[in-house]
C-alpha positions in Angstrom: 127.4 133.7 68.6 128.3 134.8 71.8 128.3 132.2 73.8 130.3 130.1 71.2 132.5 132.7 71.1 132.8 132.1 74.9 132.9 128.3 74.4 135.3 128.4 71.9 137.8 130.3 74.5 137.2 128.1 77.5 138.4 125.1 74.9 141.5 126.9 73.5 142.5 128.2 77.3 141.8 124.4 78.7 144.2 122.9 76.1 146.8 125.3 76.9 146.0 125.1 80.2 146.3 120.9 80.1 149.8 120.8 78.1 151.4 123.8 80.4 150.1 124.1 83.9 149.0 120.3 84.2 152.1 118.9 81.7 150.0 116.5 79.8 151.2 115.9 76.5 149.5 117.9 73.7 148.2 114.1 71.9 146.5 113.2 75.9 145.0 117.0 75.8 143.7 116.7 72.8 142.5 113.3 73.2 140.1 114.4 76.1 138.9 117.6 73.8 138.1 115.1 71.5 136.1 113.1 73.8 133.9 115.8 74.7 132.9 116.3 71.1 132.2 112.6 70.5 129.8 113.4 73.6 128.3 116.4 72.5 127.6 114.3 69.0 125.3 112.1 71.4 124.1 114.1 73.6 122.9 117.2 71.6 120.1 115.4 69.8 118.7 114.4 72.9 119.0 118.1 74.1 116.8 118.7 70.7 114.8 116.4 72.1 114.0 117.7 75.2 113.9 121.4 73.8 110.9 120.0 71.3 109.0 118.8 74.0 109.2 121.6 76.5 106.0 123.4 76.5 105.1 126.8 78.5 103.7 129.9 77.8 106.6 131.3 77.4 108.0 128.7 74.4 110.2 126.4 73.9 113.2 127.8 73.8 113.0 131.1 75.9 112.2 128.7 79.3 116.1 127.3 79.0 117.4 130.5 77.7 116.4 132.4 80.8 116.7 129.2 83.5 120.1 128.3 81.8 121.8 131.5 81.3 122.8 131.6 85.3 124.1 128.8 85.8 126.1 128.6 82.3 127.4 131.8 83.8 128.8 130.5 86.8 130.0 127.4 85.7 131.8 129.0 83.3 133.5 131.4 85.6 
């Protein structure tokens, strides 16, 4: 939930931040936010796919959790 939640603001901030600092209309901003969902609708089941084949000892999930969590961090900063 959290990191949607911190998702969801970098969205909402980028679109404002497109339309008033960059002076794209709000159809071209919203165009390229809509782009990135028609990616994430491809790209996230191979991202399943890759999670369901990971093995460790540690799981399947927990490796990206703690491998990811850095650099998610700094990109988003």
């Amino acid at each position: 939930m959290a990191s949607n939640l911190l998702f969801q603001m970098t969205v909402i901030y980028l679109l404002f931040f497109y339309i008033v600092d960059l002076g794209i209309s709000a159809m071209a901003a919203g165009v390229i936010i809509l782009k990135a969902r028609i990616w994430d609708a491809f790209n996230d089941p191979d991202m399943g796919l890759v999670v369901d084949h990971t093995k460790s000892k540690h799981g399947k999930v927990r490796v990206n959790l703690l491998y990811g969590s850095l650099p998610l961090g700094i990109m988003t900063v």
